[in-house]
C-alpha positions in Angstrom: 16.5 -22.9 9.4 12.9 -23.4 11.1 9.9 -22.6 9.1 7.7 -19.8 11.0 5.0 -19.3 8.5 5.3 -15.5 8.1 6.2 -13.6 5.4 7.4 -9.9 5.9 6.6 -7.7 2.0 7.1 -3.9 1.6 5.0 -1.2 -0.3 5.7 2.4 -1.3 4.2 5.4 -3.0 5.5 8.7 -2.6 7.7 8.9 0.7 5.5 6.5 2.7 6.8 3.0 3.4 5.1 0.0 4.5 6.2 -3.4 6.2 3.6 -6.4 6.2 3.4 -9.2 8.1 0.9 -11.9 7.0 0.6 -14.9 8.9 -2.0 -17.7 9.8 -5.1 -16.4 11.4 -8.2 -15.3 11.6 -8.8 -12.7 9.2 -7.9 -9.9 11.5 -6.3 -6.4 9.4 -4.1 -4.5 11.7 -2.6 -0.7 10.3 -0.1 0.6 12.4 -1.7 -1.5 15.4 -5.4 0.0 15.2 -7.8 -2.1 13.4 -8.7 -1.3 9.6 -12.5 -1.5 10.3 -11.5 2.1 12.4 -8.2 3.2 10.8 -8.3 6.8 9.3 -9.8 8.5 6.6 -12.9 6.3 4.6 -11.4 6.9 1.4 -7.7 5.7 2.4 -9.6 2.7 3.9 -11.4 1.6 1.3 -8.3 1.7 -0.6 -6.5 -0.6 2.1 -9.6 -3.0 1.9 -9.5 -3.6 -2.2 -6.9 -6.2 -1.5 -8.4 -7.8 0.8 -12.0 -7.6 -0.8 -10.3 -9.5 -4.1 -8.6 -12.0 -2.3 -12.0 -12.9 -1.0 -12.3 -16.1 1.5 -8.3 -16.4 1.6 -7.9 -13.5 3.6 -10.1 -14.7 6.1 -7.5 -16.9 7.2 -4.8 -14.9 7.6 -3.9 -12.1 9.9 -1.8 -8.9 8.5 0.1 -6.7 10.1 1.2 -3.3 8.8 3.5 -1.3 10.0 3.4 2.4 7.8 5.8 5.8 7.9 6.1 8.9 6.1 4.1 10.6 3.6 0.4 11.5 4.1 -2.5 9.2 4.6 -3.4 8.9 0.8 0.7 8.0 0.5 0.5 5.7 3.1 -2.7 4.1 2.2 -1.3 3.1 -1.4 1.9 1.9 0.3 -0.2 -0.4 2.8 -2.5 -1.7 0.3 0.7 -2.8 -2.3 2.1 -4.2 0.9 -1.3 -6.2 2.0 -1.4 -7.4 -1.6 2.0 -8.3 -2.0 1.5 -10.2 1.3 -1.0 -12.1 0.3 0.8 -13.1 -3.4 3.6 -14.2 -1.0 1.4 -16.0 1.9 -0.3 -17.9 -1.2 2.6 -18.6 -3.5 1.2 -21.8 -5.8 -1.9 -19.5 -6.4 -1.6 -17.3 -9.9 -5.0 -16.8 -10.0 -5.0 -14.5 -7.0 -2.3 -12.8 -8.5 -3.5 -12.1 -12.1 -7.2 -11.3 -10.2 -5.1 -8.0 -8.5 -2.7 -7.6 -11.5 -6.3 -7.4 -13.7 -8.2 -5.0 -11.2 -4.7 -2.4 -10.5 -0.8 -3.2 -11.9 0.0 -0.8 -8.7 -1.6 -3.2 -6.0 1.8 -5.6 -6.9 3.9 -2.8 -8.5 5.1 0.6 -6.5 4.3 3.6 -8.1 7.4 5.4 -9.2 6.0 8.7 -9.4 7.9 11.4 -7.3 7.3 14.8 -6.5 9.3 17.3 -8.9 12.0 19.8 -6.6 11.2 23.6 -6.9 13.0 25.3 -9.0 15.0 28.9 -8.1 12.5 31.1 -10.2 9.5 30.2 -9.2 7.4 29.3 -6.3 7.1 25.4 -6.7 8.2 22.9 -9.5 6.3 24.2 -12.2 5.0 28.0 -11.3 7.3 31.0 -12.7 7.1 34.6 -11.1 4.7 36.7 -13.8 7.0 39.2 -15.7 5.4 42.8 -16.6 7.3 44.9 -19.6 5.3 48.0 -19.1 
C-alpha cells in the first residue's frame, strides 16, 4: 500500500464528533471548511487554537482539516481540539516531547472526556430536579 502522508484521528465530548485530517502544508487550520482565524464563538476558538499554540513551529507545517457534528459549539470545540491534537501526536509520531507538552498542559487534549449528560428521570423535570411536595 502507497504512503499518502495523511493521517485521519477523531475527537469527542458530549455528542459532538470530530474527524481530522492533518497533512503536509502550510500551517493553514480549516473547521468544517471555514478558517479557524473566523470560525465561531472566541471562546470555542481559542479552545481550538491551544493545540496548535503548544505544538508551536510544527504546526506551521502542516495543514488540518476538521470535519465536526452534533452537540453545541462548546461540544464541538473540545471534540475538534482532542482531534487537532491527536493529529498532530499522530502527524509527529517519533516526537514524545510534543506529546507529554499537551498531556502536561490538559490529559483531555489526547483523552475524550467521558462525561455524559444524565437522562430525566419520571418525577421530576430534568435529571436531578424533583416536583416540591406540600403536606399542608
Amino acid at each position: 500500500m502507497k504512503k499518502t502522508g495523511i493521517k485521519v484521528t477523531s475527537g469527542k465530548r458530549k455528542s459532538a464528533i470530530a474527524r481530522a485530517h492533518i497533512k503536509k502544508g502550510v500551517g493553514r487550520i480549516r473547521i468544517n471548511g471555514t478558517p479557524l482565524e473566523i470560525y465561531g464563538h472566541e471562546m470555542s476558538r481559542t479552545k481550538m487554537m491551544e493545540p496548535v499554540i503548544l505544538a508551536g513551529s510544527k504546526a506551521s507545517k502542516v495543514d488540518i482539516d476538521v470535519k465536526v457534528q452534533g452537540g453545541g459549539f462548546m461540544g464541538q470545540a473540545s471534540a475538534a481540539r482532542t482531534a487537532i491534537a491527536r493529529a498532530l501526536v499522530a502527524y509527529f509520531s517519533g516526537d514524545r516531547e510534543l506529546e507529554a507538552v499537551l498531556r502536561q498542559y490538559d490529559r483531555n487534549m489526547l483523552v475524550n472526556d467521558p462525561r455524559r449528560k444524565l437522562p430525566k428521570t419520571p418525577l421530576g423535570r430534568g435529571a436531578r430536579k424533583k416536583r416540591q411536595k406540600s403536606y399542608r
